[in-house]
Residue frames relative to the residue before (quaternion, step in Angstrom):
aa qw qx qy qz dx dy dz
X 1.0000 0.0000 0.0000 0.0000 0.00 0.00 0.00
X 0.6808 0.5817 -0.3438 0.2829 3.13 1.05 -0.86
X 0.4071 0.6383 -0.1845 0.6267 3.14 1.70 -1.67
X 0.8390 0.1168 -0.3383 0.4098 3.95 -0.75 -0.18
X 0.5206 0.4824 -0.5023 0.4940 3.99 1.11 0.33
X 0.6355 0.5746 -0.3715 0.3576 3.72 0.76 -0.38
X 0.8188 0.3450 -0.2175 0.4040 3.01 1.42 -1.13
X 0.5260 0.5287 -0.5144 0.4233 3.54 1.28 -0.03
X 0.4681 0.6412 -0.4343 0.4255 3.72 1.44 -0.25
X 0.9369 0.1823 -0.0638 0.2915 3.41 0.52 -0.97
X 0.4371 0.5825 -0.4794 0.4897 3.20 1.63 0.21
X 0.5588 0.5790 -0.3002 0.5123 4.00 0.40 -0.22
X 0.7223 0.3551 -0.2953 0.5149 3.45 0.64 -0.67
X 0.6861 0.4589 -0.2561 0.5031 3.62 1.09 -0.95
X 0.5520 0.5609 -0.4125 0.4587 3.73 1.18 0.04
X 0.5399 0.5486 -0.3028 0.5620 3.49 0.97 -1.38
X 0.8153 0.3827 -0.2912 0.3225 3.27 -0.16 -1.16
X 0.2970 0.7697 -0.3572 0.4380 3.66 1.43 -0.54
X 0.6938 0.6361 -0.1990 0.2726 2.28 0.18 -2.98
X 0.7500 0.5495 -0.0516 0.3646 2.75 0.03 -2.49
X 0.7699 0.4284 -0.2487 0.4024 3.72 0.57 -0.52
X 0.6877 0.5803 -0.2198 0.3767 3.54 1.66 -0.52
X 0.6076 0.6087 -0.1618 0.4838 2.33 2.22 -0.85
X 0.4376 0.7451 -0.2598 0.4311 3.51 1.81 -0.64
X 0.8406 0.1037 -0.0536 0.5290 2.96 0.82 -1.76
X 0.0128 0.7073 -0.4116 0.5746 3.24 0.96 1.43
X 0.9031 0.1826 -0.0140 0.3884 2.88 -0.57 -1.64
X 0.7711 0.3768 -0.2768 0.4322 3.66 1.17 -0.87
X 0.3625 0.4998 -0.5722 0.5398 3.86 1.44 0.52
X 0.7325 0.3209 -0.4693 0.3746 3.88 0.08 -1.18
X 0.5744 0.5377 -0.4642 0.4067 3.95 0.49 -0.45
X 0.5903 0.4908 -0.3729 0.5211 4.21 0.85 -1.14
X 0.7523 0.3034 -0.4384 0.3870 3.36 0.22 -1.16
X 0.5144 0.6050 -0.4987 0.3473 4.32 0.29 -0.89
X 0.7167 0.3567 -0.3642 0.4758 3.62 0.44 -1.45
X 0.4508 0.6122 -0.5886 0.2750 4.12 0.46 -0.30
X 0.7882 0.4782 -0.1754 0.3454 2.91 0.73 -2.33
X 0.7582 0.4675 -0.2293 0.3923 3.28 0.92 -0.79
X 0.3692 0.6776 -0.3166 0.5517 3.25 1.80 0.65
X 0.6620 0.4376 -0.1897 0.5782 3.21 1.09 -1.62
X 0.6832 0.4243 -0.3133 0.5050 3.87 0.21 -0.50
């Protein structure tokens, strides 16, 4: 019992955090790619 409270404890955090990291790099390709275009223009 213990063992399956730990893990509903910590799979969730390690998703978010996932989550939270795809979205990071995500966001800093769409920021690399803007300065391209806005290079080209």
């Amino acid at each position: 019992k213990t063992v399956f409270v730990i893990f509903m404890v910590l799979v969730p955090i390690l998703l978010l955090n996932m989550l939270i990291a795809m979205m990071g790099n995500t966001y800093a390709h769409v920021i690399e790619q803007s300065e391209k275009e806005f290079v080209k223009q």
